[in-house]
Each structure stands twice: as structure tokens, then as C-alpha cells.
C-alpha positions as CSV (number, residue, x, y, z in Angstrom):
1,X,-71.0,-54.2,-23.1
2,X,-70.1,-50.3,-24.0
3,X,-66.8,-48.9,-24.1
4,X,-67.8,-45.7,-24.0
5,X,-65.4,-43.2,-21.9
6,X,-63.6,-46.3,-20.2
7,X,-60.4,-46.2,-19.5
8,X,-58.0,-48.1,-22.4
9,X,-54.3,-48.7,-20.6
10,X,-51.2,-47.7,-22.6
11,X,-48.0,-46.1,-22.2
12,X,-48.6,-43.6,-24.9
13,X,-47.5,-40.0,-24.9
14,X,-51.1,-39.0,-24.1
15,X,-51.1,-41.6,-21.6
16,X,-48.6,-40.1,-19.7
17,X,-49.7,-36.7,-20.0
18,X,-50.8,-35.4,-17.0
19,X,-54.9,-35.3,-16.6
20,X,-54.7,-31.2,-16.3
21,X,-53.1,-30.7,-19.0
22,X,-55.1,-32.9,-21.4
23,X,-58.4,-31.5,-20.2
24,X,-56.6,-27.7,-20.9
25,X,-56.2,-28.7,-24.3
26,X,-59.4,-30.6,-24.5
27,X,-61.4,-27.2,-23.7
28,X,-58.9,-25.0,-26.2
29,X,-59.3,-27.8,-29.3
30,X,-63.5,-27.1,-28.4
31,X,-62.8,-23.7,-28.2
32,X,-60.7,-23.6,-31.4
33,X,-63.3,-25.8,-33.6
34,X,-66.5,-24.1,-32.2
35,X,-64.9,-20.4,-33.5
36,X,-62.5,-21.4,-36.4
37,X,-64.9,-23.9,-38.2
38,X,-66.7,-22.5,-40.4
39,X,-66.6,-23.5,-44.4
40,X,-66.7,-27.6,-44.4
41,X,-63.6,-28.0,-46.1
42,X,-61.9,-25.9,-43.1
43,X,-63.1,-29.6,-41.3
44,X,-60.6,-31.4,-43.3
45,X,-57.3,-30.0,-41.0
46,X,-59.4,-30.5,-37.6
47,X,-60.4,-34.2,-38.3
48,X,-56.5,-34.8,-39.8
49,X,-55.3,-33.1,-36.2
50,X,-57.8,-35.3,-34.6
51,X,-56.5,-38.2,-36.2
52,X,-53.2,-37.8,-35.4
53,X,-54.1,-37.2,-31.9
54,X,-55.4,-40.9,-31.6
55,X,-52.8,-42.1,-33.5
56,X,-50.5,-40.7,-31.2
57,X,-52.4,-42.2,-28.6
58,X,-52.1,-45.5,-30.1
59,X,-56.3,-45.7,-30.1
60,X,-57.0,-48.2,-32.7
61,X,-59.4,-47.0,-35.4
62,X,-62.4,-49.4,-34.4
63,X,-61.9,-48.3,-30.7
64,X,-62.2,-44.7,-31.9
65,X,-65.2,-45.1,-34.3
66,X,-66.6,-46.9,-31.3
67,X,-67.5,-43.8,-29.3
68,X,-69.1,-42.3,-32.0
69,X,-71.8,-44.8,-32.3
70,X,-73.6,-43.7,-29.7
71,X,-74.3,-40.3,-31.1
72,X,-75.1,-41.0,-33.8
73,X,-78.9,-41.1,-34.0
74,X,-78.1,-37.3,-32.4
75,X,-75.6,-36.3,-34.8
76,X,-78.3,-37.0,-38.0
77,X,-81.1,-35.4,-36.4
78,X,-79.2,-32.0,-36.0
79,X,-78.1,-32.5,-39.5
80,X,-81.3,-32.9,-40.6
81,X,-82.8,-30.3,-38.9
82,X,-79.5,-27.5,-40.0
83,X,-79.8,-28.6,-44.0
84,X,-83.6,-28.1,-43.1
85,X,-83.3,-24.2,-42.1
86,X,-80.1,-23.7,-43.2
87,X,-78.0,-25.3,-45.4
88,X,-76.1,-28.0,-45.9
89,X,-72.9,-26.4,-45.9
90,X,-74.0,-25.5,-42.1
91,X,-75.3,-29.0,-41.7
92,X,-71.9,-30.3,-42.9
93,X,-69.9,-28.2,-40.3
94,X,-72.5,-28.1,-37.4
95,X,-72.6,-32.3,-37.7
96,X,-68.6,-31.8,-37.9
97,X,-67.6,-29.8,-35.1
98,X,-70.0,-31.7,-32.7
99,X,-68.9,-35.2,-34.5
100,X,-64.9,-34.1,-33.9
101,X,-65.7,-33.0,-30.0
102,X,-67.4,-35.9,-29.2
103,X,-64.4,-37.7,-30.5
104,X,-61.7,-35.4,-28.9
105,X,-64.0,-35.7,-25.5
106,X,-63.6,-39.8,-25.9
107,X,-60.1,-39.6,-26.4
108,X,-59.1,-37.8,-22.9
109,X,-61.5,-40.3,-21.4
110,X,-59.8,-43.5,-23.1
111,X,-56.6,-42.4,-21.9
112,X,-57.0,-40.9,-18.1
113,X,-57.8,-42.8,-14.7
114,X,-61.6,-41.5,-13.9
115,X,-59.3,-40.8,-10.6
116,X,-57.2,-38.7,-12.4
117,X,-59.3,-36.8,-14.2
118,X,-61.6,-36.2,-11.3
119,X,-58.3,-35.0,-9.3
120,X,-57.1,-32.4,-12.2
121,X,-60.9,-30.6,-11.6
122,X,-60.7,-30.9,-8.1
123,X,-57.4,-28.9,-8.0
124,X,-58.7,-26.6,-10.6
125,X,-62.0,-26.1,-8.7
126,X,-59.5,-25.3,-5.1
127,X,-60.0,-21.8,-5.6
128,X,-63.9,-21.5,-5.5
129,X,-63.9,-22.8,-2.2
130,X,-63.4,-19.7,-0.7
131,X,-66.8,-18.8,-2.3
132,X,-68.6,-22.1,-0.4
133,X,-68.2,-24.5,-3.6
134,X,-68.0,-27.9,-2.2
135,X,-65.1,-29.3,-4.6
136,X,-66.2,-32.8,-3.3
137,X,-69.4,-33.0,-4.3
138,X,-68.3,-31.4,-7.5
139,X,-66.3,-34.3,-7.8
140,X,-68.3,-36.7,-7.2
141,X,-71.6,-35.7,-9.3
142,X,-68.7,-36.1,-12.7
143,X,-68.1,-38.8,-11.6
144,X,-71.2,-40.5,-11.4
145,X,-71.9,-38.5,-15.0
146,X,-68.9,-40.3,-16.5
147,X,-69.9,-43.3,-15.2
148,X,-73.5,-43.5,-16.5
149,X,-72.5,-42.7,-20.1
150,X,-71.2,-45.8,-20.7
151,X,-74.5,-47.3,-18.6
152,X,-77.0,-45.9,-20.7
153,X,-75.4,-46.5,-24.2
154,X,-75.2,-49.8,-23.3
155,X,-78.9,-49.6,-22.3
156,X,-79.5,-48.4,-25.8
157,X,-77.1,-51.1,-27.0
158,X,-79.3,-53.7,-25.1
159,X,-82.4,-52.5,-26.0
160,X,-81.2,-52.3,-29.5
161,X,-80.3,-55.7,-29.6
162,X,-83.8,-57.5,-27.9
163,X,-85.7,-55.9,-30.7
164,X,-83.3,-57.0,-33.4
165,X,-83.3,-60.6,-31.7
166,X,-87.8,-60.1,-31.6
167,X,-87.5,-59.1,-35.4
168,X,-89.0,-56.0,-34.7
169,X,-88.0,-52.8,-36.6
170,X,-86.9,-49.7,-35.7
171,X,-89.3,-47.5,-33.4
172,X,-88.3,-44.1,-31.0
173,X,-90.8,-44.6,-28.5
174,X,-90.1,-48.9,-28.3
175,X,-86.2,-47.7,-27.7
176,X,-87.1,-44.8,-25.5
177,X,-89.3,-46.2,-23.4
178,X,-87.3,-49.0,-22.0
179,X,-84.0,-47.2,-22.1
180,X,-85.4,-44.6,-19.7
181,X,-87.2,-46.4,-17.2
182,X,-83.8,-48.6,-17.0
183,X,-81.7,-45.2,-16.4
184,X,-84.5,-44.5,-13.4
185,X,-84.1,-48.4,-11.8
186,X,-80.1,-47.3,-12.2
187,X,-80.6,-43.7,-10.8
188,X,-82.6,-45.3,-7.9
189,X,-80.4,-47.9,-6.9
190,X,-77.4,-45.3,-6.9
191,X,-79.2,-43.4,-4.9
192,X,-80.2,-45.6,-2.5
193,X,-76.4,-46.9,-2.5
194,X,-75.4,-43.2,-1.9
195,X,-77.7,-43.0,1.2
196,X,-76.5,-45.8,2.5
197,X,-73.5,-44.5,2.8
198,X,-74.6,-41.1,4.3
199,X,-73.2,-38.6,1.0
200,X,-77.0,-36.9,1.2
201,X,-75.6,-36.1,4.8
């Protein structure tokens, strides 16, 4: 079983913060790393900043390694492919920034309520309904998409796991192949669930 982007209760500082606020600095933190970062050492002050952000949240250390796991099969292939063209001072800092938002990303999802989080963008998405957005729907395709990333990591977990059990070794398409036609049984069965209940209405 994942824990992936599931909720962790606590009574933390970033607990208590309100959703909005954490998601504001969420997209400034992105914002920040994506133009500021750009020598590898200048990665040293953004993962002590994201440290101290978990350890203000009171995320233990094997919780917040946790939710990098997942990526990281992503995270060396970019790296491999930037020191390939590039260098691997670019390597070093693309695999960074994308290593540190994943983490920052995990963190607001460890410590807000899916329904608080999903309430924050709805109020921040008010406004556009004067152009015909449908905040609703909005609403409820994140989330669906926050639910399924812990579904298909643990997929990949599961899969992961029969072929270690089988004593097979390590293939791309013997992972991919299973993983996705399990994320198409789990797409289909929500989507028969969500016509059941009229939402394609």
C-alpha cells in the first residue's frame, strides 16, 4: 500500500495553514526554483529550505523520502538524457529542481484534507465562471488525479513486487505492460461508477 499524496494528520504549523495559502506558496517555491536554480551548488539552500519545511511539518524523514520513490526511475532517465546533451552540471540541477518540487508538491498533499485543497481551487477558480468554466467539474477531475497517484504507484509497487517474488529481473515492458492495463481496469470501473451516478449528465 502507497502513501503517496495521502493525507498524514497533525497539528503542525503547516497543518493548520489554510489550503490557499499553502498552494500560493507551493506555486511561488516552483516558481522560485525553476528561475533561481541554476549552478548545483545554488541547490544546496533550496533542499535546506525544503528540509526545514518538513521538519516544520513534523514529516518524518522516511515518510518524506517515501514520495520520492516513485519518481525515481523518471528522475534518472532525465538525468541521463541532460548529462547526455548537456552536462552534468545541467543534469545535477535539472534532476534537482524536479527532485525538490516533487518533494515540495508531496508535502502540501501530506498535510491538507483532499477536501480542502479541492475547496482552496474551487474558490480561486470562482472568477472564471463568468467565462462558462464549470468550477465543479474542475474540481472533481483533481480530484480523481490526486487520487490515482497513489493507485498507480502502488500498481507499480505491486507489479514490482510479483516479479521480485517470481525471481525475475528487471524489464520496462514486463512492468509497463501490467501497470497500464491495471490503470485502464481502474479508469473503467471509475467510469462506470461515475455513470452510475449521472456526473457524464
Amino acid at each position: 500500500m502507497t502513501t503517496l499524496g495521502q493525507y498524514v494528520p497533525g497539528a503542525s504549523l503547516v497543518h493548520r495553514m489554510p489550503a490557499i495559502t499553502k498552494l500560493a506558496i507551493l506555486v511561488v517555491v516552483l516558481l522560485a526554483m525553476a528561475i533561481g536554480v541554476r549552478e548545483p551548488w545554488q541547490l544546496v539552500p533550496a533542499a535546506a529550505v525544503t528540509a526545514a519545511a518538513y521538519a516544520l511539518s513534523r514529516i518524518g524523514p522516511r515518510a518524506a523520502l517515501r514520495q520520492l520513490r516513485p519518481a525515481l526511475w523518471m528522475l534518472l532517465f532525465v538525468g541521463a538524457f541532460q548529462w547526455l546533451f548537456t552536462s552534468w552540471q545541467r543534469a545535477l540541477v535539472v534532476v534537482g529542481v524536479l527532485g525538490l518540487s516533487v518533494a515540495w508538491a508531496a508535502l502540501v498533499s501530506l498535510t491538507t484534507r483532499v477536501l480542502d485543497m479541492l475547496d482552496a481551487i474551487h474558490r480561486l477558480l470562482g472568477p472564471f465562471r463568468r467565462f462558462g468554466v464549470n468550477t465543479d467539474r474542475v474540481g472533481l477531475v483533481l480530484a480523481m488525479t490526486i487520487r490515482c497517484i497513489p493507485l498507480i504507484s502502488g500498481l507499480v509497487a505491486d507489479v514490482t513486487e510479483a516479479r521480485k517474488a517470481r525471481g525475475l529481473g528487471f524489464s520496462i515492458r514486463a512492468l509497463a505492460v501490467p501497470v497500464v492495463i491495471g490503470a485502464l481496469r481502474t479508469a473503467d470501473a471509475m467510469g462506470e461508477a461515475l455513470a452510475a451516478r449521472g456526473v457524464d449528465d
